[in-house]
FIKOLZA-1660 file (N, C-alpha, C; in steps of 0.1 Angstrom, whole numbers, plus 5000, padded with zeros to 4 digits):
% residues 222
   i   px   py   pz ch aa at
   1 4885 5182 4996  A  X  N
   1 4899 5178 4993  A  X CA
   1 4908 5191 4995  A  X  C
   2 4916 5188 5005  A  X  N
   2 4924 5203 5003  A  X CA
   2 4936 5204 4990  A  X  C
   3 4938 5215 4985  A  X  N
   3 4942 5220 4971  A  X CA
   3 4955 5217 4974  A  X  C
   4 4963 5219 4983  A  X  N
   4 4978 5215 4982  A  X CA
   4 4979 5198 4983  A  X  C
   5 4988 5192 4975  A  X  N
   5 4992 5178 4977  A  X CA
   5 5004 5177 4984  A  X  C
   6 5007 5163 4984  A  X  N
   6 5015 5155 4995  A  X CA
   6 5028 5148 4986  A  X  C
   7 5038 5149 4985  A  X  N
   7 5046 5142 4977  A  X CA
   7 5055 5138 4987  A  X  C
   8 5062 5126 4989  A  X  N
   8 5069 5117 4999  A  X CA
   8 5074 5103 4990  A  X  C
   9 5087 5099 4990  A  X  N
   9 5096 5088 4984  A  X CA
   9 5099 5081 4995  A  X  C
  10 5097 5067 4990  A  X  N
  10 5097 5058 4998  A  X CA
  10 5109 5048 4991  A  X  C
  11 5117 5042 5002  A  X  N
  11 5128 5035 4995  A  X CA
  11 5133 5027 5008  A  X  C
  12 5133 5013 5001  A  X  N
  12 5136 4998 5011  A  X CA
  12 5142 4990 5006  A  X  C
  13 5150 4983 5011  A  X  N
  13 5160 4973 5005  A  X CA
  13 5143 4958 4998  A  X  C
  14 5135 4959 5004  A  X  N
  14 5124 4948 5000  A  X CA
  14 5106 4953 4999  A  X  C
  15 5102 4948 4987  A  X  N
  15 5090 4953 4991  A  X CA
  15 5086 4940 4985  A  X  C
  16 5072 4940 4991  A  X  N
  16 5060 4926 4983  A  X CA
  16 5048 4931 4989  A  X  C
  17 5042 4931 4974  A  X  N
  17 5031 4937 4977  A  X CA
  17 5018 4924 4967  A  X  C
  18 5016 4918 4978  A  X  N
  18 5008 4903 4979  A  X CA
  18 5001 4901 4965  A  X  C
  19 4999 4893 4953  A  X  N
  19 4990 4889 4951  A  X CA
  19 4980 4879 4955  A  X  C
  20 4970 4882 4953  A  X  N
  20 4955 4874 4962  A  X CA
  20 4956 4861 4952  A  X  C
  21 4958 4858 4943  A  X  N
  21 4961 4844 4936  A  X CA
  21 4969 4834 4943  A  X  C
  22 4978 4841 4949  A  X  N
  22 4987 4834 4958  A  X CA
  22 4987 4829 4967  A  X  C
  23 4980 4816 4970  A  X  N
  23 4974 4812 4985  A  X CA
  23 4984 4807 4995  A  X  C
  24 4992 4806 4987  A  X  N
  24 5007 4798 5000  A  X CA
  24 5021 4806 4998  A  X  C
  25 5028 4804 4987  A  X  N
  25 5041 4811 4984  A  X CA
  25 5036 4823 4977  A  X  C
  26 5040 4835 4988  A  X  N
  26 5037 4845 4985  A  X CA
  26 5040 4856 4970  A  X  C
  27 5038 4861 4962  A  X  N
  27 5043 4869 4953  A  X CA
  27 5039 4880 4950  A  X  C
  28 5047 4888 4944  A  X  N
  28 5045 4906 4943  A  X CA
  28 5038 4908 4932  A  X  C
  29 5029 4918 4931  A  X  N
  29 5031 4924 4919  A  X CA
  29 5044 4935 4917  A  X  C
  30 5045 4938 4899  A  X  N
  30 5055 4943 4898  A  X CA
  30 5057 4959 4905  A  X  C
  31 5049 4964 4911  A  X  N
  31 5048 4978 4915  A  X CA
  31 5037 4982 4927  A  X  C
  32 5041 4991 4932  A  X  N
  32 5028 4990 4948  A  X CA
  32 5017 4991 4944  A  X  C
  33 5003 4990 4949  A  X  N
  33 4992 4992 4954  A  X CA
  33 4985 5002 4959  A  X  C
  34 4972 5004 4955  A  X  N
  34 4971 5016 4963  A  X CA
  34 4970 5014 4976  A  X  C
  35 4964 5002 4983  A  X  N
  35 4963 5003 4998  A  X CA
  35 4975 5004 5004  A  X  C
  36 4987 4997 4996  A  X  N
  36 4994 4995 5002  A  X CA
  36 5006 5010 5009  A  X  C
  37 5003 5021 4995  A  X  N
  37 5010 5030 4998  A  X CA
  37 5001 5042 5009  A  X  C
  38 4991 5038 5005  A  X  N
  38 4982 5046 5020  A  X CA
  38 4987 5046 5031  A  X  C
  39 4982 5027 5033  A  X  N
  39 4990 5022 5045  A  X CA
  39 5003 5030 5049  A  X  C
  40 5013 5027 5042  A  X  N
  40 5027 5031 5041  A  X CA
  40 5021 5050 5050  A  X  C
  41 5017 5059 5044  A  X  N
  41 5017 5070 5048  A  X CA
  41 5007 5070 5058  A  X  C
  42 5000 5062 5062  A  X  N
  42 4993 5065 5073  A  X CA
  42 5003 5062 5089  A  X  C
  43 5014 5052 5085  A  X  N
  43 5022 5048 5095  A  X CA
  43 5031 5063 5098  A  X  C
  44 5029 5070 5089  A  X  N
  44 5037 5083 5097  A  X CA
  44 5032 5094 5102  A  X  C
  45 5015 5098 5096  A  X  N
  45 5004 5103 5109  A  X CA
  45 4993 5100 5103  A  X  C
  46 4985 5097 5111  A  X  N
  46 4969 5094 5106  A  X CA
  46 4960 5099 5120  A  X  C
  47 4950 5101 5111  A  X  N
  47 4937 5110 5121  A  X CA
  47 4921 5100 5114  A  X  C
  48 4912 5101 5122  A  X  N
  48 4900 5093 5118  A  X CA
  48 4895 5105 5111  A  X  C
  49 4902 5118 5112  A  X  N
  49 4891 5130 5103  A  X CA
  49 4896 5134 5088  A  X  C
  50 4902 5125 5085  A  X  N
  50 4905 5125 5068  A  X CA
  50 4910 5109 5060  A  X  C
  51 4906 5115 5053  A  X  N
  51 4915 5102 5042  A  X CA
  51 4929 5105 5032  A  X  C
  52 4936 5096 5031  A  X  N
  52 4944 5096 5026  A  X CA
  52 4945 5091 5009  A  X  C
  53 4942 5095 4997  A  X  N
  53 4943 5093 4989  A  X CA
  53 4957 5091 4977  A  X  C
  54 4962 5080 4977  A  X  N
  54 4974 5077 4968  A  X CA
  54 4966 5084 4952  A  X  C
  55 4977 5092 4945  A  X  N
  55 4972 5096 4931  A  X CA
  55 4978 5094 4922  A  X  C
  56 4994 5095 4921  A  X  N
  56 4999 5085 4913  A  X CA
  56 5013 5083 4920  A  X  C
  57 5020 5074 4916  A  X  N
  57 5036 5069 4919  A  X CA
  57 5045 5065 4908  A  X  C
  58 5056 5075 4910  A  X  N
  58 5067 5073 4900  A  X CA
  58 5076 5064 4907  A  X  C
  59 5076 5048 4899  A  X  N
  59 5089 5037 4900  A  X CA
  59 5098 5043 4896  A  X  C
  60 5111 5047 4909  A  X  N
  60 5126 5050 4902  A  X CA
  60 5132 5039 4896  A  X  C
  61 5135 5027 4902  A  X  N
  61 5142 5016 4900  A  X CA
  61 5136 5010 4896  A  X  C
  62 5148 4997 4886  A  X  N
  62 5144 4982 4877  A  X CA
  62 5139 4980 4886  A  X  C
  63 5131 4974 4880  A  X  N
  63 5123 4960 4888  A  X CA
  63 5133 4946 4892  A  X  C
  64 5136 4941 4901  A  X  N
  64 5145 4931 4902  A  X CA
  64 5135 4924 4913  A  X  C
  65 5134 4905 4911  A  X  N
  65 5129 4900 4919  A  X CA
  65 5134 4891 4920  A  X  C
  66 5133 4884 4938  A  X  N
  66 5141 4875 4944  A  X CA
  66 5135 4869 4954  A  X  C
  67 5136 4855 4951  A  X  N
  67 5129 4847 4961  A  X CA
  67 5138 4843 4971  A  X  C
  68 5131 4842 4986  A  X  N
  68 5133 4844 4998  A  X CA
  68 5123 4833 5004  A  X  C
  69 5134 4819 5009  A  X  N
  69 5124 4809 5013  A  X CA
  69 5125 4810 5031  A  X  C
  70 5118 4811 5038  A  X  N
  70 5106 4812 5050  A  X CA
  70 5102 4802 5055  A  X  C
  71 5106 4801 5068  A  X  N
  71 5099 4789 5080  A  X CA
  71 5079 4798 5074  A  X  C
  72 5072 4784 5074  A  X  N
  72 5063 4789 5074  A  X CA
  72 5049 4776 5084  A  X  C
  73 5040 4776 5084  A  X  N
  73 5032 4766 5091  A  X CA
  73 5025 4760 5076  A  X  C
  74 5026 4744 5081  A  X  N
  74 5017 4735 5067  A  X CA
  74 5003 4735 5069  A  X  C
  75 4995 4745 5082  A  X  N
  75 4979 4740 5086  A  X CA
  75 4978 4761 5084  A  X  C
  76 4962 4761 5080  A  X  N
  76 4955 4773 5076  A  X CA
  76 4950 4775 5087  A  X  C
  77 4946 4771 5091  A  X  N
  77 4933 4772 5106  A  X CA
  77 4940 4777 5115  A  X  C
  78 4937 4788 5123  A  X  N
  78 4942 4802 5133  A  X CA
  78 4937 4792 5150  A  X  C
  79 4946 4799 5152  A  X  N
  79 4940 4789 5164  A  X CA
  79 4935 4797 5176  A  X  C
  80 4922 4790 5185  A  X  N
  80 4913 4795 5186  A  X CA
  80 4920 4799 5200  A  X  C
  81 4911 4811 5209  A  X  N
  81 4915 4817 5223  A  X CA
  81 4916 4804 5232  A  X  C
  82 4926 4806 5236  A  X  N
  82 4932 4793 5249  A  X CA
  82 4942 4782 5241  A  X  C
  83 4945 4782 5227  A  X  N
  83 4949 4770 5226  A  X CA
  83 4963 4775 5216  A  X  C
  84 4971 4770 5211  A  X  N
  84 4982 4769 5205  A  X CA
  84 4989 4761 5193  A  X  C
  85 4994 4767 5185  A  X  N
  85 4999 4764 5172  A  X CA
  85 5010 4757 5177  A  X  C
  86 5013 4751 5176  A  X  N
  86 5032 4742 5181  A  X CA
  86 5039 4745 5166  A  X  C
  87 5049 4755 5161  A  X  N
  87 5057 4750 5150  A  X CA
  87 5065 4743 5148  A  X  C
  88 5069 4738 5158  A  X  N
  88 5082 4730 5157  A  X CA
  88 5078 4718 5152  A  X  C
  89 5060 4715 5151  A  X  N
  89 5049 4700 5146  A  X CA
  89 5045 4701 5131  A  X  C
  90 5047 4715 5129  A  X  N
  90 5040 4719 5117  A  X CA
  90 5046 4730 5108  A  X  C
  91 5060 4733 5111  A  X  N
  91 5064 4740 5100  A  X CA
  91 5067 4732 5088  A  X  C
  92 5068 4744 5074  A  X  N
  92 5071 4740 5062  A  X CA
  92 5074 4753 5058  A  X  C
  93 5087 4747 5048  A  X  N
  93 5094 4762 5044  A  X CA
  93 5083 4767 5030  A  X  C
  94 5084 4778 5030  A  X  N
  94 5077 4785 5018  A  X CA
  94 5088 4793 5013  A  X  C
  95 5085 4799 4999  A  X  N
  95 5089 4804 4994  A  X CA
  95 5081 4821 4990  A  X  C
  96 5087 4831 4992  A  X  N
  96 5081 4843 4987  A  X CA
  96 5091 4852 4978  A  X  C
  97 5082 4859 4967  A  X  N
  97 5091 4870 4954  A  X CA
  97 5088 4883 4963  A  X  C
  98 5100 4887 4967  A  X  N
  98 5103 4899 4970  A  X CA
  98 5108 4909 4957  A  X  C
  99 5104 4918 4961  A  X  N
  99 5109 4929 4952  A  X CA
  99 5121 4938 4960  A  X  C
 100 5137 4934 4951  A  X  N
 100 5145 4945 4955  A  X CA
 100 5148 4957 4954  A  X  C
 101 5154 4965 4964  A  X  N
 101 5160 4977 4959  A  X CA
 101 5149 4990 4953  A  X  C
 102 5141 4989 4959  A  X  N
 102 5128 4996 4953  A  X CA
 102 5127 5008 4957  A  X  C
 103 5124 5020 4952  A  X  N
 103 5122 5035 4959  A  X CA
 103 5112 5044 4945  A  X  C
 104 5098 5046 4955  A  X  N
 104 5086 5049 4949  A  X CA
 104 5083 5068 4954  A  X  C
 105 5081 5072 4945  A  X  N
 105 5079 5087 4944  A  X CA
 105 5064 5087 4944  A  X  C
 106 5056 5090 4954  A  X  N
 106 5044 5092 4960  A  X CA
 106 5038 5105 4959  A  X  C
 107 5025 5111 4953  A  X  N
 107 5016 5114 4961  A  X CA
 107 5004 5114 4961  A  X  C
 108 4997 5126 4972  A  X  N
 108 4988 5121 4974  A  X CA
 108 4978 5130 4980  A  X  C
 109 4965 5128 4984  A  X  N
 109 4956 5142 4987  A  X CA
 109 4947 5139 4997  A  X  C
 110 4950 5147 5007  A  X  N
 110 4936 5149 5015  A  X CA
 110 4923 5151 5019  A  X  C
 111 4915 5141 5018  A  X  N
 111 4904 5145 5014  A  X CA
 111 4899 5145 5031  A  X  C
 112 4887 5149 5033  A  X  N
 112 4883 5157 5048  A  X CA
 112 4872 5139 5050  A  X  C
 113 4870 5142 5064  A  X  N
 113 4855 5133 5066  A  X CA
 113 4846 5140 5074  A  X  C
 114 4836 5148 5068  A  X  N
 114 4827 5158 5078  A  X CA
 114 4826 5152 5090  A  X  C
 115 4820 5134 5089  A  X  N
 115 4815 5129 5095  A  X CA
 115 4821 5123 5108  A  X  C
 116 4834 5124 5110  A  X  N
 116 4845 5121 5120  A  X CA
 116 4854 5136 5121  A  X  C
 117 4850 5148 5111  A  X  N
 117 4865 5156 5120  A  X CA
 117 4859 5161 5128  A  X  C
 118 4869 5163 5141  A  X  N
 118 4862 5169 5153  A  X CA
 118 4860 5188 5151  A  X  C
 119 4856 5193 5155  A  X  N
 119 4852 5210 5153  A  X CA
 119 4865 5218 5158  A  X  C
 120 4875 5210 5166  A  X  N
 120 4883 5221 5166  A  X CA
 120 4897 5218 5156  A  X  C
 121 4893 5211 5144  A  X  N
 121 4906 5210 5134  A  X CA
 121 4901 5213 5122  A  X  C
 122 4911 5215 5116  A  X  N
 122 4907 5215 5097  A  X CA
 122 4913 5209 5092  A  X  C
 123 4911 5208 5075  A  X  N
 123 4921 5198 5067  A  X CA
 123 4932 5206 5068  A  X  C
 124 4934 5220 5068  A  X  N
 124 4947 5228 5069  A  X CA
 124 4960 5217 5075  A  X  C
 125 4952 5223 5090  A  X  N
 125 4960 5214 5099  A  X CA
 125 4962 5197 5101  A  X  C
 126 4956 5193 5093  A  X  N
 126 4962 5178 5092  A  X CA
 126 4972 5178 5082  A  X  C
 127 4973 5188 5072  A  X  N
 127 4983 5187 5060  A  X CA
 127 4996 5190 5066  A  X  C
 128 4995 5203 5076  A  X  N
 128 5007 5211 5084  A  X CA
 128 5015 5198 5092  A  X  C
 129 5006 5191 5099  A  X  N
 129 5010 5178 5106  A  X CA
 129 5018 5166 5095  A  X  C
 130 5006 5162 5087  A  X  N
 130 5013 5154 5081  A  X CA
 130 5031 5156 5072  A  X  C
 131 5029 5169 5067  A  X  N
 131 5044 5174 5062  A  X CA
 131 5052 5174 5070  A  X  C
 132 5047 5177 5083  A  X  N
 132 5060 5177 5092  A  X CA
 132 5065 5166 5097  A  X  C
 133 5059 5160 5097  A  X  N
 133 5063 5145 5101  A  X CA
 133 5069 5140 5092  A  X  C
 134 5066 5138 5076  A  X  N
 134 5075 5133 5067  A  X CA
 134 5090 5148 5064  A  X  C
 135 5088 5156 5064  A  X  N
 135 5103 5165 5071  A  X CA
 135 5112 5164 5080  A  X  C
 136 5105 5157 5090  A  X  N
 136 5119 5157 5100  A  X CA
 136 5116 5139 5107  A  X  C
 137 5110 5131 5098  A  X  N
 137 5117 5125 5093  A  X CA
 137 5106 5114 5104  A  X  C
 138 5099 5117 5113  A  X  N
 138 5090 5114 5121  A  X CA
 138 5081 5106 5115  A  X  C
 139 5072 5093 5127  A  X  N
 139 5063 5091 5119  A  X CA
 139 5057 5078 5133  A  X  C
 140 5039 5081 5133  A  X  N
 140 5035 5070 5144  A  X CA
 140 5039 5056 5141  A  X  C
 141 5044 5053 5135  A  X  N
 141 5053 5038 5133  A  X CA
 141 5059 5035 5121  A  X  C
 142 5064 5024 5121  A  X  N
 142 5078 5025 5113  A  X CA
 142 5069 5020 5096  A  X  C
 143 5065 5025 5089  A  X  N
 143 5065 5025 5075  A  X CA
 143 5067 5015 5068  A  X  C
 144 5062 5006 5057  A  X  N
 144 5068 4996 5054  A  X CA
 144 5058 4995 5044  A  X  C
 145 5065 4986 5033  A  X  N
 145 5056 4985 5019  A  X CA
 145 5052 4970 5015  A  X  C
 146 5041 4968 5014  A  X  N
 146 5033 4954 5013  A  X CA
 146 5032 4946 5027  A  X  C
 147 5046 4942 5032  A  X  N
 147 5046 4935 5046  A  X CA
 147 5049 4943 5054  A  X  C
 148 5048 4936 5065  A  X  N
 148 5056 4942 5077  A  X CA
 148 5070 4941 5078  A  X  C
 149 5074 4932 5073  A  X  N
 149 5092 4929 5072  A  X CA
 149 5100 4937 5064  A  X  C
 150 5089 4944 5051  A  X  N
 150 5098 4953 5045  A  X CA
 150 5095 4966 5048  A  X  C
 151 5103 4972 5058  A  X  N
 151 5106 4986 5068  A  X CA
 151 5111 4991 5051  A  X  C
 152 5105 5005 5056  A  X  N
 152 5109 5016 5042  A  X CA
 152 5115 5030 5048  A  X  C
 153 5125 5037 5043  A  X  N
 153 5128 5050 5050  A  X CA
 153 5117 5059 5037  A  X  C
 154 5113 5075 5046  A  X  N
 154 5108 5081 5034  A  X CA
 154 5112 5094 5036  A  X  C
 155 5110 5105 5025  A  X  N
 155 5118 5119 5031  A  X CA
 155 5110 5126 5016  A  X  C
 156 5108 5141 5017  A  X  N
 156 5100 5145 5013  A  X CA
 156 5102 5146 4998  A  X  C
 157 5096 5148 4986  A  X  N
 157 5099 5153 4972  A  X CA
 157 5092 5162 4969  A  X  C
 158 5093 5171 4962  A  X  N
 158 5082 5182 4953  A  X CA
 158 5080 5171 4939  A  X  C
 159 5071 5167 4936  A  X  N
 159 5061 5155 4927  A  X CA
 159 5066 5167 4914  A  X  C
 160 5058 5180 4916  A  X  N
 160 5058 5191 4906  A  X CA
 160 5069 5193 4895  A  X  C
 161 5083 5191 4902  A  X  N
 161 5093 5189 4896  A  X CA
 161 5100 5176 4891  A  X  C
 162 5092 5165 4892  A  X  N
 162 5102 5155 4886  A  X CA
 162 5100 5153 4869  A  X  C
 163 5105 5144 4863  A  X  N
 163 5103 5148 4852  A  X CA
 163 5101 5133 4848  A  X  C
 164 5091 5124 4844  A  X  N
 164 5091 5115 4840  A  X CA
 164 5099 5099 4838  A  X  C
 165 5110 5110 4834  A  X  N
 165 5119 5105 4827  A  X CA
 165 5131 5098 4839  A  X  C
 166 5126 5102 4854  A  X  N
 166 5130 5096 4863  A  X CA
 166 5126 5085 4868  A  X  C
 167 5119 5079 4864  A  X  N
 167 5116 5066 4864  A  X CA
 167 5120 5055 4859  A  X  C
 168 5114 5043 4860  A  X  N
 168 5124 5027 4858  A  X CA
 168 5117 5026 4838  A  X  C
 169 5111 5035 4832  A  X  N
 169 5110 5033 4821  A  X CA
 169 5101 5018 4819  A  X  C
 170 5097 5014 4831  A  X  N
 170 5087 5003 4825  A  X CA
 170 5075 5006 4815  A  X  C
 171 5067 5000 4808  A  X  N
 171 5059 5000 4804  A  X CA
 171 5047 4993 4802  A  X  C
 172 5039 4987 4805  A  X  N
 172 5034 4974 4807  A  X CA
 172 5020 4968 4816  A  X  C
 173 5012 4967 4807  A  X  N
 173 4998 4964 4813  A  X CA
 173 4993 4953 4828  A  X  C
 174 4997 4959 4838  A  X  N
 174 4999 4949 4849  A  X CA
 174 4979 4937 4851  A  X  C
 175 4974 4943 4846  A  X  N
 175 4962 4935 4847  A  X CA
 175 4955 4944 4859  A  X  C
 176 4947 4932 4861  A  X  N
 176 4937 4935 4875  A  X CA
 176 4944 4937 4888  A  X  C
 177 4948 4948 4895  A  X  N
 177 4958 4942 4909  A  X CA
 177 4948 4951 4920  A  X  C
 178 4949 4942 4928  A  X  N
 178 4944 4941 4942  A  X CA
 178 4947 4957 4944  A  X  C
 179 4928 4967 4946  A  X  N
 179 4928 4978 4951  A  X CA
 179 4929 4983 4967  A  X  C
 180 4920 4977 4974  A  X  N
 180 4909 4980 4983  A  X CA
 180 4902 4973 4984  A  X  C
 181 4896 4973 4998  A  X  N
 181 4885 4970 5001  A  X CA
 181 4873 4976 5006  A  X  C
 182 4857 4973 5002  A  X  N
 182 4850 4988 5002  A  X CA
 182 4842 4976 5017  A  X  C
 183 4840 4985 5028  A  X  N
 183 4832 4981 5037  A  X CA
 183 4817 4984 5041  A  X  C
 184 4812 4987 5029  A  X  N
 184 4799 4997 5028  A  X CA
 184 4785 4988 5035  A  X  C
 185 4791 4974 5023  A  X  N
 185 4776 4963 5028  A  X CA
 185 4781 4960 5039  A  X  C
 186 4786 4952 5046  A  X  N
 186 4793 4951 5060  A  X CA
 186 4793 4959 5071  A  X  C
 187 4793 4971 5068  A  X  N
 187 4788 4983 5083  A  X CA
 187 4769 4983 5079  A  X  C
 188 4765 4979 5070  A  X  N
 188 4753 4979 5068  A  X CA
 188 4744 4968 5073  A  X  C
 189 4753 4963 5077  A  X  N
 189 4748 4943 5081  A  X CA
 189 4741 4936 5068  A  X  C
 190 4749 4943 5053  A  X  N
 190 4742 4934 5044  A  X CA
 190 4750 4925 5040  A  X  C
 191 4768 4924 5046  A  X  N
 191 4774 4912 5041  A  X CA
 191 4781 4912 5056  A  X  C
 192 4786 4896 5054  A  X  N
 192 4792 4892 5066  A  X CA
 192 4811 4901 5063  A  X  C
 193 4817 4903 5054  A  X  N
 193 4825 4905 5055  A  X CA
 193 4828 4918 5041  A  X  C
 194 4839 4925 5040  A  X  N
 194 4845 4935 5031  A  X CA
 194 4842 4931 5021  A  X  C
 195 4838 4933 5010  A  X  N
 195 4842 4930 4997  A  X CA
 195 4855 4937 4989  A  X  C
 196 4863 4926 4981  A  X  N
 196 4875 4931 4976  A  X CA
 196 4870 4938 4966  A  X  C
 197 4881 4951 4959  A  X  N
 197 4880 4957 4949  A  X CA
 197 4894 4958 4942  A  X  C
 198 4895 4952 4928  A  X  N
 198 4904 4953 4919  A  X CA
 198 4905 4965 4905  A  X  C
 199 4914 4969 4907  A  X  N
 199 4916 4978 4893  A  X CA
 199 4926 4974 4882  A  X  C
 200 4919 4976 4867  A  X  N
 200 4929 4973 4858  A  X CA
 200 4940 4986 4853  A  X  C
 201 4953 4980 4859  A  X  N
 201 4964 4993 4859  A  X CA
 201 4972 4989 4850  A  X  C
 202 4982 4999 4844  A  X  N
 202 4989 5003 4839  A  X CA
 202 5002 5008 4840  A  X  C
 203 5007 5006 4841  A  X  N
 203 5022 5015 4843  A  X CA
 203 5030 5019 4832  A  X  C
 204 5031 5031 4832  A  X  N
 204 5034 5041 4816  A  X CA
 204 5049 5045 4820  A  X  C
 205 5059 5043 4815  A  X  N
 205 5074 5046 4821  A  X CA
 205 5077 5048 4830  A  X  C
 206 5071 5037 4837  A  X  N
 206 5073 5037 4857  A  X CA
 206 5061 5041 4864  A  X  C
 207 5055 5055 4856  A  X  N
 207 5041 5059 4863  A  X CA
 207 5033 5054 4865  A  X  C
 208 5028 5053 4872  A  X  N
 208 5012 5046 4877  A  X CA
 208 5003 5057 4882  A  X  C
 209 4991 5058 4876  A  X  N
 209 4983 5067 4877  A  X CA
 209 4970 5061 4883  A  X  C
 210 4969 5064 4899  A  X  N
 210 4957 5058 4904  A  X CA
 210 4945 5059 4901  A  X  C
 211 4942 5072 4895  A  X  N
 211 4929 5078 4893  A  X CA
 211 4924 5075 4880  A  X  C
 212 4930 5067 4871  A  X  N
 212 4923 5057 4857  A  X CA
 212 4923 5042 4862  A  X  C
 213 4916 5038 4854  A  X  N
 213 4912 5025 4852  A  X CA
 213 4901 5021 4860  A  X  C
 214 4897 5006 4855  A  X  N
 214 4881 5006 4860  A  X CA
 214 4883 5000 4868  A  X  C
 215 4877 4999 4880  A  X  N
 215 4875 4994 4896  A  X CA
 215 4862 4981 4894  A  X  C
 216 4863 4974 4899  A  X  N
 216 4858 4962 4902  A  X CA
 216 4854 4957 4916  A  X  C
 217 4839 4958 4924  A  X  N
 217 4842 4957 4932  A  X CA
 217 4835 4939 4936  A  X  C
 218 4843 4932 4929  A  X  N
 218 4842 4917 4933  A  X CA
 218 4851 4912 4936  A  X  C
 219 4848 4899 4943  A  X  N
 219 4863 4888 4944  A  X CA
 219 4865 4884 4932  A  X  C
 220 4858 4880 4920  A  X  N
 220 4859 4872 4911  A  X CA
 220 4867 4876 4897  A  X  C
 221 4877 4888 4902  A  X  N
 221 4884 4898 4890  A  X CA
 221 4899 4888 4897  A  X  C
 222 4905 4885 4881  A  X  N
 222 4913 4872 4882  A  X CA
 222 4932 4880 4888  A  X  C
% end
């Protein structure tokens, strides 16, 4: 892991960050995810020779939620190569809880992958890269939190100086929320697919601290 960290603020008019209970009309939890804020930083440089680890995130803003109803399709089944979905046969409006006005104080740490970095880089130089790209403001695609529809602008913070007390002052046991997914049996050929992993989080006066709580690595965490 390299010793300097990553601090970057993220702020969108909409974020939703999916719960998995939700099989049709979509809904947020009250605060991001860890995949989801990866994701988020990986859309402004990413390399297969490190990882990105979220560590914790200060919520500036109330939590405000608003539903937002959506042309959506009434059939589940993807349709197969050569053939086509018609929506104009099968839409139905849905409904999804967005979260407004949201802007999340990030960071986060570099950890290396022996096993993918090529010999002529180091973690040095992924961190030099990555800063610079959240500095001037750059980024290999446009950033966005939970969906793709909700685009996020980000620009850099020092984490070291905020003071707690800049946050949305929530406090409040969010339960089990959707971590990750570990691909370990599945590159192993011992499961057909990822298994999900859930963590029981917390949010302490906005803070959310990734690196507590217990991880779960089944579907069956409610």
């Amino acid at each position: 892991m390299y010793s300097d960290l990553v601090g970057v603020e993220f702020s969108a008019d909409y974020a939703l960050f999916s719960r998995p209970e939700f099989q049709v009309d979509k809904g947020s939890y009250p605060a991001p995810t860890f995949a989801a804020l990866r994701n988020a930083i990986q859309s402004i440089y990413w390399h297969p020779g490190f990882n990105i680890i979220p560590l914790a995130c200060l919520c500036r803003n109330p939590v405000v939620e608003e539903n937002i109803a959506t042309n959506g399709l009434n059939i589940r089944k993807k349709a197969e190569v050569g053939t086509y979905v018609y929506a104009g046969l099968n839409r139905m409006q849905r409904t999804q809880r967005f979260l407004r006005n949201v802007k999340y104080d990030v960071v986060v740490a570099l950890v290396s992958r022996p096993d993918a970095m090529p010999g002529d880089k180091c973690l040095k130089s992924y961190y030099e890269q990555l800063t610079r790209h959240i500095h001037d403001g750059t980024s290999y695609r446009a950033p966005y939190l939970g969906v793709g529809e909700c685009l996020a602008s980000f620009r850099p913070v020092d984490f070291s100086k905020l003071d707690i007390s800049d946050g949305n002052g929530m406090t409040r046991d969010i339960g089990w929320m959707a971590f990750d997914y570990d691909y370990t049996q599945m590159n192993r050929g011992e499961a057909k697919g990822p298994i999900a992993m859930f963590q029981k989080t917390r949010i302490e006066q906005g803070l959310i601290d990734y690196t507590k709580g217990e991880i779960r690595r089944d579907s069956s965490a409610p």
